[in-house]
N, C-alpha and C positions, 0 to 999 in steps of 0.2 A: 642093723636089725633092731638093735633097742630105741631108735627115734631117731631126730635131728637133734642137733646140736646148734645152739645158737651164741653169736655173742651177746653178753648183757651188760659189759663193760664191767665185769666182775673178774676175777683172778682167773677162776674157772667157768668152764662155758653150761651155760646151762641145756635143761636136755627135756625135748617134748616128745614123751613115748607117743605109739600108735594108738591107743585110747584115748588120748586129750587132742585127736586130730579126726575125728570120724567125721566132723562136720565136710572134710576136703573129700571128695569124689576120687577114685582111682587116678581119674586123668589129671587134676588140679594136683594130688601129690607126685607125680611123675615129673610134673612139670617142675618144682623145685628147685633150684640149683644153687648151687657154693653164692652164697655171694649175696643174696636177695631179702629184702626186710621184712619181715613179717612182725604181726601185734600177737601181745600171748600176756596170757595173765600166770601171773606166780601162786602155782598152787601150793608148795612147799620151798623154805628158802633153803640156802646150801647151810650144808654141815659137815661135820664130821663123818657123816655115814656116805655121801655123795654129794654131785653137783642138785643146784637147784631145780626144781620140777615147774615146769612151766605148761599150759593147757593152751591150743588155738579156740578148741571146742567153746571154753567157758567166756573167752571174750563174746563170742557169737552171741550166748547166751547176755551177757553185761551188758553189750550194744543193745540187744534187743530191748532188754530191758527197761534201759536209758531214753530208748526210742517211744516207748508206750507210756511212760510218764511223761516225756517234751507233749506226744498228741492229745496227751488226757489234760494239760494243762493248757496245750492251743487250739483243744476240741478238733483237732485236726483227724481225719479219718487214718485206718491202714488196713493193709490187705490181709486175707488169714487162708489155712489152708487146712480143710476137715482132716481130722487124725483119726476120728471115730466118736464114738456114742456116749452115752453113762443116761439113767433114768432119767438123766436133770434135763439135760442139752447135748452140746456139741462140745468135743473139744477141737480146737484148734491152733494151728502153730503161727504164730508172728512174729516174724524174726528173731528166729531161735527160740521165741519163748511157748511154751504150752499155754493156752489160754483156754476160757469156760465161754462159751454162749447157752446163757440159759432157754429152754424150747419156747419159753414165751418171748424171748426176742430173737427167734429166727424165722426167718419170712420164707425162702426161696427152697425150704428144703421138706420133702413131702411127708405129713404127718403118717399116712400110710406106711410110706416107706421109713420113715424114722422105727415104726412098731416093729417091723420085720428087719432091722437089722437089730434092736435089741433082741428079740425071740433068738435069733442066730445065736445073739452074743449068748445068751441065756443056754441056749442046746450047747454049746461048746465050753460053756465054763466048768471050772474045776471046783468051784465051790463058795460060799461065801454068800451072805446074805445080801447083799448088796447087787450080786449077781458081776462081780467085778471077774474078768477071766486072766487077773493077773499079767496083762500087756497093757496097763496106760488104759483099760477100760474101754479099748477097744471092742467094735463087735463083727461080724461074719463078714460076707462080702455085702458091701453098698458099692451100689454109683454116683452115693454122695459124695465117698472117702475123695480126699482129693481134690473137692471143688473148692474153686476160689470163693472168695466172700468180702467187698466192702463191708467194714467196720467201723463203730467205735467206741473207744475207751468206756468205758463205768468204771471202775478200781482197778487199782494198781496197786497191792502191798509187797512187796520185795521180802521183806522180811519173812512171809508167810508163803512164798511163793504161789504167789494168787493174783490172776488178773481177770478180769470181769470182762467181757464186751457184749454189743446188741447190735444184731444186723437191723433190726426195728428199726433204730435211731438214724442208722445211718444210711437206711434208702429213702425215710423222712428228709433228712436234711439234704439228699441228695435233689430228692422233688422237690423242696422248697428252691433249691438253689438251677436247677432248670425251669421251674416255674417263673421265680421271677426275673430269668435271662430272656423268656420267653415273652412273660410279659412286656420289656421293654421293646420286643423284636415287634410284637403283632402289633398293625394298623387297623385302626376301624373301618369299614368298608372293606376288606382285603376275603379272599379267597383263602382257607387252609384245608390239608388233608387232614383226615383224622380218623380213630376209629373208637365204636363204641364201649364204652367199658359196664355201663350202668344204665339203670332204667328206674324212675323212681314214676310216682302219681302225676306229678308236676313238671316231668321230660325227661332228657335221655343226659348223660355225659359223653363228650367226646374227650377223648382223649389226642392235643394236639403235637404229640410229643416231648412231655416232661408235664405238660400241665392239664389238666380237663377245663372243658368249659361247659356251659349248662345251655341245652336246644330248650327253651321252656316250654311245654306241650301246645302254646300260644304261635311258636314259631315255627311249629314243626312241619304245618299245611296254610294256605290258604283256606281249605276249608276247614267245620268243626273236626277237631278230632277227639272222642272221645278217651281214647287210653294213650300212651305209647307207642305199647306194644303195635296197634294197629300200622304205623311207621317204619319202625324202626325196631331193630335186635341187637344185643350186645354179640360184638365180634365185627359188625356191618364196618364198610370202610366207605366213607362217603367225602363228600365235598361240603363244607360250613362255609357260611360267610358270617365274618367278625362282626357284629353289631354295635361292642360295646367293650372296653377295657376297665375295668378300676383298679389302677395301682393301688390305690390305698390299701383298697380291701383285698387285692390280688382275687379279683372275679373276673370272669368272662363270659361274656352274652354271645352265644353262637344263634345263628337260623338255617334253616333250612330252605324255609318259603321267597326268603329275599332272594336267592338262588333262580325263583321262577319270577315270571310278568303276574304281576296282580292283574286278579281277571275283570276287576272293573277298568283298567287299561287297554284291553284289548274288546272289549264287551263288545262295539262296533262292528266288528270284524265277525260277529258269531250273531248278532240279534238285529233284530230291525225295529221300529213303530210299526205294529200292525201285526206283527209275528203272534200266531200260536203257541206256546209254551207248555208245557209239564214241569211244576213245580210242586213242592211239599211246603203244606202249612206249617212254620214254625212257632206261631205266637198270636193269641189274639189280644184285641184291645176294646176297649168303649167305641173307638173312632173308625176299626176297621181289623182286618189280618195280613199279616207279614209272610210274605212266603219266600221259601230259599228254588230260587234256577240252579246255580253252580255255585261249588264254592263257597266265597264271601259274598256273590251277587243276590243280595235280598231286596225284594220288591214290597208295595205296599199295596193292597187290596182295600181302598175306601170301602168304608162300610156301605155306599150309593152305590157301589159296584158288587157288591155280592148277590145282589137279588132284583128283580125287577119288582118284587113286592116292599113294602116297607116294613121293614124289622128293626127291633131293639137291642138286639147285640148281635156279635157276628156268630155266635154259637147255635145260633139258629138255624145258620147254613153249612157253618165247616167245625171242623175240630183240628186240634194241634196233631202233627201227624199225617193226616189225611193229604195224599196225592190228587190235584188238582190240572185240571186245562185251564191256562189263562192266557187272556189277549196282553199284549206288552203297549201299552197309551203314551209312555212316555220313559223317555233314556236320558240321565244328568250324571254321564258317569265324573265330570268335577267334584258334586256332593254326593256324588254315591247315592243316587236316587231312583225309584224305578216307579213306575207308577204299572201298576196291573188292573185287569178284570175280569170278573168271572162270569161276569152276565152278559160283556158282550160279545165272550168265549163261547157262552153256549148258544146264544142269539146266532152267530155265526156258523156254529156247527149243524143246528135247527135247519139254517136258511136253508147248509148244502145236501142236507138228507133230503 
């Protein structure tokens, strides 16, 4: 009933009451027997008044301790496990030890829900300005309590019984270190799934699984796209093709459009010489206007071709914007070329009325 007794290779045995063992579970002390080694630190040595007092608990504790200064010196991560709250952060346990994550370096755990377990803690405490409810500054019921958490280290002081960590750091380092596994995994040209995380002016993020890469809003379509958004949404799960790797810089060029046949590739198959069209003026110049069919297929309207009258600029006839009937003269889809006209668009239209 007053504990086990162990040998210490001392005259007398020394003895680990039931409170220098709470760490062992019902079934882990049952299991016990005559005969079996165990580690225990000397809490009190022998005397005259009894044998030596021995603790399994406090080595738990030492180990642990031992353990978070080896990771703060080898930057090495370890796992932790929510105990509850306080204004600051989180506290939590690693191996055996109580640890502090301050709220600015926890990532995973919901600032919402952070307010409404201290409010708890706050309605059940006894008093104290701190708002501390005299359990380890615990608070009411969360569905944080309890959750695992990658860490790591920031201080360590033993003396003070203090140790710092930051979930921040250590799902930073965790991306870096999938990112550049990643990096060396992906081939340029290659096919990846992925899903959207962001959306900025300039394109979307994919996220390829540890690492994102950048769709540039360049890549997004074949034709112009003026936002993102019009593309693509963050949460979309899509298919990228790898465009580009830079280890150096740990970048990734994703597309979208390489995905499709560019449609001056296929232009043949859809257009003829001689064909009727509806295009939009994109652009005028001294020499003539540009106009978009599909896409990236952009033709060009000689200024001899806007009018059967002679004019001095093409704005005489069209403006930028303005949807247009033109005749198709000529197809170079090698240089990407198109030759259009609008005069003998309407000439034609004329003849059939």
């Amino acid at each position: 009933p007053e504990g086990v007794l162990v040998n210490i290779g001392h005259k007398a045995e020394g003895l680990i009451p039931p409170m220098e063992m709470k760490t062992l579970d019902r079934e882990a002390q049952e299991q016990l027997k005559i005969g079996d080694e165990i580690v225990a630190l000397v809490v009190k040595g022998e005397s005259s008044e009894g044998s030596a007092i021995l603790s399994i608990d406090r080595v738990v504790g030492e180990k642990g301790w031992r353990v978070l200064e080896k990771a703060l010196e080898s930057k090495e991560l370890v796992s932790g496990k929510i105990l509850g709250f306080n204004r600051g952060g989180a506290i939590v346990e690693v191996e055996g030890v109580q640890g502090f994550v301050p709220i600015s370096q926890l990532v995973s755990i919901s600032r919402d829900h952070f307010r409404e377990a201290l409010e708890s803690k706050d309605q059940n405490a006894s008093g104290g300005e701190d708002g501390s409810d005299g359990d380890g500054d615990r608070p009411g019921q969360s569905s944080d309590i309890d959750k695992e958490l990658e860490l790591k280290v920031l201080e360590v002081n033993r003396s003070r019984n203090r140790a710092i960590l930051s979930e921040r750091q250590a799902i930073q380092e965790l991306r870096e270190e999938r990112k550049a596994r990643l990096i060396e995994e992906l081939s340029e040209g290659e096919v990846r799934r992925g899903k959207v995380t962001g959306i900025s002016s300039f394109g979307a993020f994919v996220d390829l699984g540890g690492a994102d890469g950048l769709v540039h809003i360049s890549e997004l379509s074949w034709s112009p796209v003026s936002s993102p958004q019009e593309m693509v949404k963050v949460g979309d799960e899509l298919d990228v093709y790898v465009l580009r790797v830079d280890a150096e810089n740990k970048k990734i060029a994703l597309s979208l459009k390489r995905l499709q046949q560019e449609p001056w590739e296929t232009i043949d198959e859809r257009h003829q010489v001689g064909d009727l069209v509806d295009a939009k003026v994109t652009k005028l110049t001294d020499f003539g206007a540009f106009a978009r069919l599909e896409g990236s297929v952009e033709g060009l309207i000689h200024i001899s071709e806007l009018s059967s009258r002679a004019i001095s600029h093409p704005r005489e006839i069209v403006r930028e914007g303005e949807e247009v009937r033109l005749k198709i003269l000529r197809i170079e889809p090698e240089r990407r070329r198109l030759g259009l006209s609008l005069r003998q668009a309407e000439e034609e239209e004329w003849l059939e009325e």
